[in-house]
ROTOR-622513 format. One record per atom (N, C-alpha, C, O, CB): x, y, z. Coordinates in steps of 0.02 Angstrom, whole numbers, padded with zeros to 5 digits, always signed. Each point is the difference from the previous one (the first is absolute). Glycine has a CB too. Layout:
BEGIN
XYZ ...
***
This chain:
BEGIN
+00531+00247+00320 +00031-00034+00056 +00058-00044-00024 +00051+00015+00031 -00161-00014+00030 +00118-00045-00102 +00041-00058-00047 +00056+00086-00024 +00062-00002+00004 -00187-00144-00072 +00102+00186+00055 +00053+00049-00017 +00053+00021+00064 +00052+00032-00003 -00145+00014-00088 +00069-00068+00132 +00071+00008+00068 +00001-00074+00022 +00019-00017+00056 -00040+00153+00010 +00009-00160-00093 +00023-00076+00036 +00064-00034-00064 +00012+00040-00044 -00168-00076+00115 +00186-00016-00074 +00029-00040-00021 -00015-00079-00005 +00036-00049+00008 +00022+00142+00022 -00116-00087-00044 -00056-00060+00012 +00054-00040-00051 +00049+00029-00024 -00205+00025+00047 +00140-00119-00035 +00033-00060-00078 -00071-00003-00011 -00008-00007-00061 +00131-00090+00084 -00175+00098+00007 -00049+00004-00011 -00035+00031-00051 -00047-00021-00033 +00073+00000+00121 +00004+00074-00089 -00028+00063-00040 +00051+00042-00036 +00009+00060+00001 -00096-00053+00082 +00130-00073-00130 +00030+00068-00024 -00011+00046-00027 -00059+00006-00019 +00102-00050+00023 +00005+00100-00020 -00036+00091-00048 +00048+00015-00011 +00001+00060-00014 -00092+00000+00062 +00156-00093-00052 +00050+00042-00040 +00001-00045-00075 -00023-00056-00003 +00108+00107+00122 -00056-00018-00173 -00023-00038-00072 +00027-00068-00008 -00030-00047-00024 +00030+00155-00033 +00072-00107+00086 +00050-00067-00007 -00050-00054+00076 -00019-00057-00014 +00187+00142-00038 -00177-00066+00100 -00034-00056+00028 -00074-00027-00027 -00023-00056+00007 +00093+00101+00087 -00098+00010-00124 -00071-00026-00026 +00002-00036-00085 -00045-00036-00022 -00014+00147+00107 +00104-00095-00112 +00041-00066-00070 +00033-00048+00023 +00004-00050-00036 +00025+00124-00040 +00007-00074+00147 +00005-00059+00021 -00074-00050+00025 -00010-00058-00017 +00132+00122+00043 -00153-00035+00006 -00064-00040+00012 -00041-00026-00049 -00036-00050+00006 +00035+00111+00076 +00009-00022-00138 -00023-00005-00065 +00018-00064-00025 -00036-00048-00015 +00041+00164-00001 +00060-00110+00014 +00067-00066-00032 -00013-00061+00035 +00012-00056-00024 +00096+00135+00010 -00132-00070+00071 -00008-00072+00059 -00063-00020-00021 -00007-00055-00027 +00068+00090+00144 -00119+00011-00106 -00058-00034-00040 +00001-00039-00059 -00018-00059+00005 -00022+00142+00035 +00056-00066-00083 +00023-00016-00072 +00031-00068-00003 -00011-00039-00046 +00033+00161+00024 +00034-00140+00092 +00039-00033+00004 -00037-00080+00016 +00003-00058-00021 +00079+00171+00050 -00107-00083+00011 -00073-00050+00044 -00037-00034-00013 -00009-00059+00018 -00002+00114+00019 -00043+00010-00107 -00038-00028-00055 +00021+00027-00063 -00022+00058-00006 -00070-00074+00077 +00124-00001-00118 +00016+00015-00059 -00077+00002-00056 -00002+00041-00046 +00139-00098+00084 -00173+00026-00031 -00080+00005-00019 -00026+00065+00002 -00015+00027-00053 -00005-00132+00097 +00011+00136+00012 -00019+00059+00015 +00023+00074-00009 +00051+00029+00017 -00077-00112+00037 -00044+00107-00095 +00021+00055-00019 -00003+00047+00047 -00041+00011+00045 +00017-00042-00142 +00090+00066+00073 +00023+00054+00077 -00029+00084-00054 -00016+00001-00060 +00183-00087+00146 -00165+00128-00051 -00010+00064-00038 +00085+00020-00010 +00046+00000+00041 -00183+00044+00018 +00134-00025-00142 +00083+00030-00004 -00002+00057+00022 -00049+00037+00007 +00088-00087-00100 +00047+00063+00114 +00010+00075+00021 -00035+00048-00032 -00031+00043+00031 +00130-00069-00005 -00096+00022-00117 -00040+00046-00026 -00075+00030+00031 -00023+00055+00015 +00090-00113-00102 -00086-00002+00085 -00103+00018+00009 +00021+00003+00087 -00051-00026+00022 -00058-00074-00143 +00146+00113+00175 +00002+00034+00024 +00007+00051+00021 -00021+00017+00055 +00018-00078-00072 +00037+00101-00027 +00035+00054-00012 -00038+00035-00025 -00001+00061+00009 +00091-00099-00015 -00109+00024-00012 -00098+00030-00055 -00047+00001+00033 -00050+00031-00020 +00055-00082-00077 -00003+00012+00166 -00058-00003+00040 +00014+00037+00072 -00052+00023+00025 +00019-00137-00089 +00092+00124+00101 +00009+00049+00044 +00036+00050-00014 +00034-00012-00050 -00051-00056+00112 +00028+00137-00034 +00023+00051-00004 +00068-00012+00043 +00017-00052+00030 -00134+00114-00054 +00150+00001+00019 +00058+00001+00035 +00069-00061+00012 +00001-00060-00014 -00098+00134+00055 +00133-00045-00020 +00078-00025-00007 +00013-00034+00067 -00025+00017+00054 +00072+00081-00134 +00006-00161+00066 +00037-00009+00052 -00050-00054+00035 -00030-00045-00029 +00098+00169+00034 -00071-00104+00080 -00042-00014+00056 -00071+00004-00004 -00043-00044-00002 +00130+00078+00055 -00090+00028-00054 -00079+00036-00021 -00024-00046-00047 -00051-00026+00023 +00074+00154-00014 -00003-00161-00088 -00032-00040-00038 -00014-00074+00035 -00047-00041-00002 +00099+00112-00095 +00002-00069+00125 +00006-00077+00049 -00052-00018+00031 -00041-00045-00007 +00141+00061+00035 -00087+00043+00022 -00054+00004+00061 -00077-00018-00034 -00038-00030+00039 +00115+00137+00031 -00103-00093-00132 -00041-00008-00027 -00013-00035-00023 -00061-00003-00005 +00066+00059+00009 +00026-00101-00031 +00005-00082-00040 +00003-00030+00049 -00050-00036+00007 +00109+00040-00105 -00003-00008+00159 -00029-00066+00077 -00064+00032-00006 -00038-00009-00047 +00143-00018+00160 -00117+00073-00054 -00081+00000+00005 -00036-00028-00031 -00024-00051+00026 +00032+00127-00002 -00028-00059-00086 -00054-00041-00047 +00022-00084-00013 -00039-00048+00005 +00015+00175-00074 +00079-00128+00055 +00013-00088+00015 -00010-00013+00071 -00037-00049+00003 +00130+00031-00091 -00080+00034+00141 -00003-00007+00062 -00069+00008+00028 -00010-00028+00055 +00123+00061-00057 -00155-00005-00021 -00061+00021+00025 -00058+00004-00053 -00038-00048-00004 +00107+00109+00088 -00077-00017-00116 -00045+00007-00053 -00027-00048-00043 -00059-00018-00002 +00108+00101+00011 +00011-00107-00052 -00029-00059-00048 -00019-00078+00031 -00043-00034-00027 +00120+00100-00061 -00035-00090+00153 -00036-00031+00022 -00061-00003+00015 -00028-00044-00032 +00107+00040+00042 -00121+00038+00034 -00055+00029-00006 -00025+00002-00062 -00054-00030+00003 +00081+00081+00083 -00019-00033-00136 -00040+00008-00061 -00010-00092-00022 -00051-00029-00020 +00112+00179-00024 +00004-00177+00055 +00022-00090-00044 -00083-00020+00061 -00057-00018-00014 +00272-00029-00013 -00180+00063+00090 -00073-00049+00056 -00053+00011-00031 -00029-00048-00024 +00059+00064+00143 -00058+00055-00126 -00062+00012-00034 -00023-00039-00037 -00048-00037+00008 +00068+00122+00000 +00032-00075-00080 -00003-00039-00067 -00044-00080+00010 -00050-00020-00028 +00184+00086-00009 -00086-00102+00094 +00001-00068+00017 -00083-00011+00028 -00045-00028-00031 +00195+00022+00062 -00153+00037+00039 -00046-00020+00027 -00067+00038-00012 -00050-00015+00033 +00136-00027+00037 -00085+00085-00111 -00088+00024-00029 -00010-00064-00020 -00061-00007-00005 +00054+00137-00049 +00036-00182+00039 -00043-00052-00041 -00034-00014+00045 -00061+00000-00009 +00123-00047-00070 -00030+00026+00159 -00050-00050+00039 -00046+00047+00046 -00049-00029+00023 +00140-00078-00016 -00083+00178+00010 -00030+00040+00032 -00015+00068-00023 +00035+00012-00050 +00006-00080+00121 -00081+00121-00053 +00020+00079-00006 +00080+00006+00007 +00038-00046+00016 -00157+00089+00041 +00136+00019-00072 +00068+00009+00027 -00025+00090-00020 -00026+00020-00052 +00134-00161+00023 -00092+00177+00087 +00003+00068+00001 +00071+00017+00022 +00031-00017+00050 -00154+00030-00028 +00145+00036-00089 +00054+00024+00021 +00002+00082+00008 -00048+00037-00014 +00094-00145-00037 +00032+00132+00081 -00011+00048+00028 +00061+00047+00030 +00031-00012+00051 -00132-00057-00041 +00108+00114-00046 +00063+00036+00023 -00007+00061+00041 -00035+00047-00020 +00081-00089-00078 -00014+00043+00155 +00001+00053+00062 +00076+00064-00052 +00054-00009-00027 -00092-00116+00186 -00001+00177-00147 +00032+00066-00044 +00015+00055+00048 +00047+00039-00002 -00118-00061-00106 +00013+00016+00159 -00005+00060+00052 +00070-00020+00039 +00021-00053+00024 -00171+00074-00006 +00179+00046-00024 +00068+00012+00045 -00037+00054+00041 -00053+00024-00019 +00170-00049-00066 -00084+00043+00144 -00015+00072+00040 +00083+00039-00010 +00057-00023-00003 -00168-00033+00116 +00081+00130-00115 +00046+00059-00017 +00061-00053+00026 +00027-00030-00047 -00103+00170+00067 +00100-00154+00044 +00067-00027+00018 +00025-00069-00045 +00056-00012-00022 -00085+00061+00148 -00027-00085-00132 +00031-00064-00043 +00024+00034-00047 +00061+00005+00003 -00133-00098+00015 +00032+00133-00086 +00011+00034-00049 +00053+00034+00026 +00034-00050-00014 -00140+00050-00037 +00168+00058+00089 +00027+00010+00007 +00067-00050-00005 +00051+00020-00028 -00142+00057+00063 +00089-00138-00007 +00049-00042+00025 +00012-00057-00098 +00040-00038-00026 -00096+00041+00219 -00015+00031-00208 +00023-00053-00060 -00013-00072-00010 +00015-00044-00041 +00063+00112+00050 -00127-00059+00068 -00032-00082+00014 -00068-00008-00051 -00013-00044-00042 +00049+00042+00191 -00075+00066-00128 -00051-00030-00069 -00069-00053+00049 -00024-00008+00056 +00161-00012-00179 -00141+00007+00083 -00069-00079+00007 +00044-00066-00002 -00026-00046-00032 -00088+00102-00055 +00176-00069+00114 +00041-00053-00012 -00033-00057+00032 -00048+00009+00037 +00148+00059-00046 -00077-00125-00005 -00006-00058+00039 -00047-00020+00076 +00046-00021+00036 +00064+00035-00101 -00144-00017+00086 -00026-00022+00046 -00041+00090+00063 -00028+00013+00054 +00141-00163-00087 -00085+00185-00034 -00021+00073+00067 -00094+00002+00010 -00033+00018+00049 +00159+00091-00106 -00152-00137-00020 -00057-00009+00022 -00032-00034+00058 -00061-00002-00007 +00075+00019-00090 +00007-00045+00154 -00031-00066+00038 -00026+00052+00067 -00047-00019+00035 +00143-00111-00079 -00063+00191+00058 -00018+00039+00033 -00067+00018+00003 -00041+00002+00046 +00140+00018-00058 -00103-00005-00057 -00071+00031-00032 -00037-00044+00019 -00048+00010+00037 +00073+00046-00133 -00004-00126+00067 -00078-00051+00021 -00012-00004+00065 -00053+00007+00031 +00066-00086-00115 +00051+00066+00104 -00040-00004+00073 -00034+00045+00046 -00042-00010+00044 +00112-00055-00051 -00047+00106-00008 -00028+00082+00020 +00042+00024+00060 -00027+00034+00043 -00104-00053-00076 +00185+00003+00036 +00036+00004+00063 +00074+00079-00042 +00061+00000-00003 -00095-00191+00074 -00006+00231-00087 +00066+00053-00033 +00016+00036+00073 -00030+00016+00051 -00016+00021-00200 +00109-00037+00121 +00044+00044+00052 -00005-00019+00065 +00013+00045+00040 -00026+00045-00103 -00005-00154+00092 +00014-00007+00055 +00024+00007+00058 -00026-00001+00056 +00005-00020-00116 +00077+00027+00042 +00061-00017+00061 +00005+00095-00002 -00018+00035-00048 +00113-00197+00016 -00071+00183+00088 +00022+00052+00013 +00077+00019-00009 +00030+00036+00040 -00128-00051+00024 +00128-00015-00126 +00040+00009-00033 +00009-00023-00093 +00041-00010-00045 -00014+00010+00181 -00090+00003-00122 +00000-00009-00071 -00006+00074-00057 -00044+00043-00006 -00013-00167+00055 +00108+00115-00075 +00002+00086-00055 -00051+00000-00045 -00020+00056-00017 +00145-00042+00003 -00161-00078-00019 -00037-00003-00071 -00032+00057+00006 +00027+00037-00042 -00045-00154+00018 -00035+00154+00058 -00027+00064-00017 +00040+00060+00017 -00024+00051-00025 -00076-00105+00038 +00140+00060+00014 +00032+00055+00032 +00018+00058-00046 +00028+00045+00031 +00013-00127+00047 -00049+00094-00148 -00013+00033-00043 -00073+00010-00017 -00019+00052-00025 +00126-00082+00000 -00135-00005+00035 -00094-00003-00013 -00011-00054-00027 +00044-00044+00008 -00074+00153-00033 -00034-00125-00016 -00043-00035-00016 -00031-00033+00022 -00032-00040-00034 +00071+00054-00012 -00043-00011+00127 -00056-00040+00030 -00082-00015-00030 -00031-00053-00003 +00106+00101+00094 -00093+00015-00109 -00064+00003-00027 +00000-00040-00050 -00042-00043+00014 +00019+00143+00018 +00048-00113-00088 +00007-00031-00053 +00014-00067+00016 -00039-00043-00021 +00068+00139-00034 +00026-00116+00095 +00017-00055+00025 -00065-00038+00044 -00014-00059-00007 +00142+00114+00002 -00152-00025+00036 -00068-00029+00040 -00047-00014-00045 -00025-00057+00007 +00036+00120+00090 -00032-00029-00141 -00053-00010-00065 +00026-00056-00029 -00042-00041-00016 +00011+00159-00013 +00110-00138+00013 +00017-00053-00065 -00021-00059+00041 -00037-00043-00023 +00148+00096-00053 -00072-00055+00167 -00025-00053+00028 -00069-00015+00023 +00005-00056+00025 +00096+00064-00006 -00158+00010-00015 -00063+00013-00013 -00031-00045-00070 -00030-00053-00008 +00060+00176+00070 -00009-00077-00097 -00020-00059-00088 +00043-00053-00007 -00004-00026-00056 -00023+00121-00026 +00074-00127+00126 +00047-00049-00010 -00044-00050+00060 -00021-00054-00019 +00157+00131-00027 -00149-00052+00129 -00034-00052+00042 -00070-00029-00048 -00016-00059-00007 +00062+00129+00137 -00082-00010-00162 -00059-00014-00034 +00001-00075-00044 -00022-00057+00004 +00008+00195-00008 +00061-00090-00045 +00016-00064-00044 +00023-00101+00018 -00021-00055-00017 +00060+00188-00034 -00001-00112+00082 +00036-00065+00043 -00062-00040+00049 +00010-00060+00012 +00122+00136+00001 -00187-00049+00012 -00049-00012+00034 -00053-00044-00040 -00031-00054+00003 +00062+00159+00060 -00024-00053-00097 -00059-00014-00050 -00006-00072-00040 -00046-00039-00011 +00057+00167-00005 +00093-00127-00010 +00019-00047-00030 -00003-00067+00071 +00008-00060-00011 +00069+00151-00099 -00084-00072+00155 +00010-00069+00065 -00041-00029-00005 +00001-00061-00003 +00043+00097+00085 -00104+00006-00083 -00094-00016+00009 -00012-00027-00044 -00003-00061+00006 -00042+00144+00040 +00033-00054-00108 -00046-00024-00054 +00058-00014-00067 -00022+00000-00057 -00102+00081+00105 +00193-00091-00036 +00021+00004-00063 +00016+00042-00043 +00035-00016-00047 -00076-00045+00068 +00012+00138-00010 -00016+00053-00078 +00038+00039+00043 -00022-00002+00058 -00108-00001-00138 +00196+00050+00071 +00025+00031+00030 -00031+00060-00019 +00030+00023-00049 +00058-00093+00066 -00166+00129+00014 -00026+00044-00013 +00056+00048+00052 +00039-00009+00046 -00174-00048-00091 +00109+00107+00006 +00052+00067+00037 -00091+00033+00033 -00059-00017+00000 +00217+00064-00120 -00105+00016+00145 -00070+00043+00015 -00027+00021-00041 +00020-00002-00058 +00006+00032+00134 -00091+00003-00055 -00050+00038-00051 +00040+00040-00061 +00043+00039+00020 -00131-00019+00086 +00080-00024-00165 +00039+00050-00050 +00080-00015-00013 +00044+00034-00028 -00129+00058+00072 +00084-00161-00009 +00071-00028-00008 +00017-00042-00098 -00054-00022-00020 +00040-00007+00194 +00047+00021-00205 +00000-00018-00059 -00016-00094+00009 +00028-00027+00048 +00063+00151-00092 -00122-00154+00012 +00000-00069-00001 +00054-00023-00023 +00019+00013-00057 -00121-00015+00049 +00139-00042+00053 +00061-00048+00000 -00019-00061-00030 -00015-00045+00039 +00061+00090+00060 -00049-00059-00184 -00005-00047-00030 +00043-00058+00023 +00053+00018+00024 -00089+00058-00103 +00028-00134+00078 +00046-00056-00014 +00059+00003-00037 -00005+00035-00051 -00085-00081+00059 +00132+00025+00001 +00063+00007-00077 -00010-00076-00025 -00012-00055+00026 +00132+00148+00024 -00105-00057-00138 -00014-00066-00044 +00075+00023-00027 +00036+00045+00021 -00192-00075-00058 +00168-00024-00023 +00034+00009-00032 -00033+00067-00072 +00037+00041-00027 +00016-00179+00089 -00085+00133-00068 -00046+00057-00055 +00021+00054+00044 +00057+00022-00009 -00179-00082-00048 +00093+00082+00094 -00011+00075+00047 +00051+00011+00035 +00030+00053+00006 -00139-00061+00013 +00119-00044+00005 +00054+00009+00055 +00002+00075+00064 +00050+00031+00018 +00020-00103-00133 -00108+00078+00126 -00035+00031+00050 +00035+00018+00070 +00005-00047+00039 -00093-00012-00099 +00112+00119+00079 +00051+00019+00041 -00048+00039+00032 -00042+00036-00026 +00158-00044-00033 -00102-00005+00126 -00028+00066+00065 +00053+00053+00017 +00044-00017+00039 -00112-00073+00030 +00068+00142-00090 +00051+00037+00014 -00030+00045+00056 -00052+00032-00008 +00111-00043-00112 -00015+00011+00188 -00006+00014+00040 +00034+00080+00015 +00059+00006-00018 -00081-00138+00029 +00001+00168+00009 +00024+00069+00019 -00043+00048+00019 -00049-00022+00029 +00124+00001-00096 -00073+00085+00058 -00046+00062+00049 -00061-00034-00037 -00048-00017+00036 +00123+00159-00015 -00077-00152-00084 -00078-00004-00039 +00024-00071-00008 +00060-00009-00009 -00109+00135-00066 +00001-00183+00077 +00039-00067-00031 -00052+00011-00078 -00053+00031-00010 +00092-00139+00148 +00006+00067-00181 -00034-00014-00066 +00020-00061-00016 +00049-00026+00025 -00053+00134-00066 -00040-00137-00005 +00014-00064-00042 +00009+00004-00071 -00037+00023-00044 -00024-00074+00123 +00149+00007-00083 +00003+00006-00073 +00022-00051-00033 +00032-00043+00030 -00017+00142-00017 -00026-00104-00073 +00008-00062-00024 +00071-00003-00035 +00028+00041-00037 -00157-00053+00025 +00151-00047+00033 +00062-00012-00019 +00064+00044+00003 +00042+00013-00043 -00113-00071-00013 +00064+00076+00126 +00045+00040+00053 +00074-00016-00031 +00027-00054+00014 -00112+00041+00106 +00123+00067-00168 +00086+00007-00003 -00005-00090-00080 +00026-00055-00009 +00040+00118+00219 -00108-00022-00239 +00023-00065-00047 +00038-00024-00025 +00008-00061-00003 -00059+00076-00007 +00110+00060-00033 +00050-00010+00008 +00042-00050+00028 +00037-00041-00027 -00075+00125+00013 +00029-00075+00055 +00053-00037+00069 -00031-00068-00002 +00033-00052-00006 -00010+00160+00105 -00106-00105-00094 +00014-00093-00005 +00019-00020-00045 +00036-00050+00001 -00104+00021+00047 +00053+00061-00102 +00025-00022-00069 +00100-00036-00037 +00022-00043-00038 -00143+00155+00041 +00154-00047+00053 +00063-00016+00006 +00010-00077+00015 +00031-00037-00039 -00013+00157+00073 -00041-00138+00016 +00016-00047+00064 -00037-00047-00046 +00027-00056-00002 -00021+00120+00138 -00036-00060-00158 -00029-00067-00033 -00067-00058+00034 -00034+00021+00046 +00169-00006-00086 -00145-00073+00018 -00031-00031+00057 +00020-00065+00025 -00036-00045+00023 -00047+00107-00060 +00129-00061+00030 +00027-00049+00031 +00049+00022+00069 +00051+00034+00002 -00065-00090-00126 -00015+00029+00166 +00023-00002+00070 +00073-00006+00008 +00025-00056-00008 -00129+00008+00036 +00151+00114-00008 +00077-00009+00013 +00010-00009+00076 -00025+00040+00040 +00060+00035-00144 +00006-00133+00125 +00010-00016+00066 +00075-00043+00008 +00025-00013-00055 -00167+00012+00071 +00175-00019+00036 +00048-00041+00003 -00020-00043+00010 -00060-00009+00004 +00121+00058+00016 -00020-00093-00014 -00029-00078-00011 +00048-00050+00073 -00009-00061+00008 -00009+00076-00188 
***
């Protein structure tokens, strides 16, 4: 989506995302930023496409990972990445992006009588992910323990040791220390403006 927009938000071309880089830096000189190198080592592809991949995960991902980090001290913290695209997302290049999971939880897919998300298929699949997603979320309302259905994988807590990811899609699985790589790049110290 950020790939047809012109967000400042989100840059993805190389010279606006070394400028954001340069401003951080500028802000907090303390803080370690990831160099171009160990980025370059850590995503694929040229140009935009690498861009597009570095916002995202600064924009989305590693936050999420820094919250985790922070607040397992004072509570559980289950984390959890939505993967399931349907044939059309996967066509468009959308993927499991940003916020497409909320459909699922709520159980409200394809609503509107203009909505395309299945219009290539995956309803079946799509009804099943939101199914083990109401389960989970329920479960987690009631009693705390986010259980899936019968034969569903147990959704550990994330620690800093395990670090424990729900990966969400046709089959969900749990893995530990989901794209290490990548946290590893980013470091742990929290990058933000100031």
């Amino acid at each position: 989506l950020f790939r047809y927009m012109k967000s400042p938000l989100m840059p993805i071309a190389p010279e606006t995302i070394k400028a954001m880089f340069s401003e951080i830096a500028a802000e907090q000189p303390s803080l370690r930023l990831p160099s171009e190198v160990e980025l370059q080592g850590t995503y694929r592809g040229r140009g935009k496409g690498r861009g597009l991949l570095v916002t995202s995960d600064l924009g989305f991902r590693m936050p999420s990972i820094w919250f985790a980090d922070g607040h397992r001290a004072v509570a559980p913290v289950y984390l959890y990445r939505f993967d399931f695209a349907t044939p059309l997302l996967r066509a468009v290049r959308l993927h499991g992006a940003h916020a497409t999971e909320l459909p699922f939880v709520w159980g409200n897919l394809g609503s509107g009588r203009k909505d395309p998300t299945f219009a290539l298929g995956g309803r079946k699949a799509g009804t099943a992910v939101s199914e083990r997603m109401r389960a989970r979320w329920v479960n987690f309302a009631r009693h705390g323990d986010p259980l899936g259905l019968f034969g569903d994988p147990k959704w550990k807590p994330y620690d800093t040791d395990r670090r424990a990811t729900l990966v969400i899609d046709k089959q969900d699985s749990v893995v530990e220390d989901l794209d290490a790589h990548v946290r590893r790049a980013w470091g742990d110290d929290v990058l933000s403006f100031r």
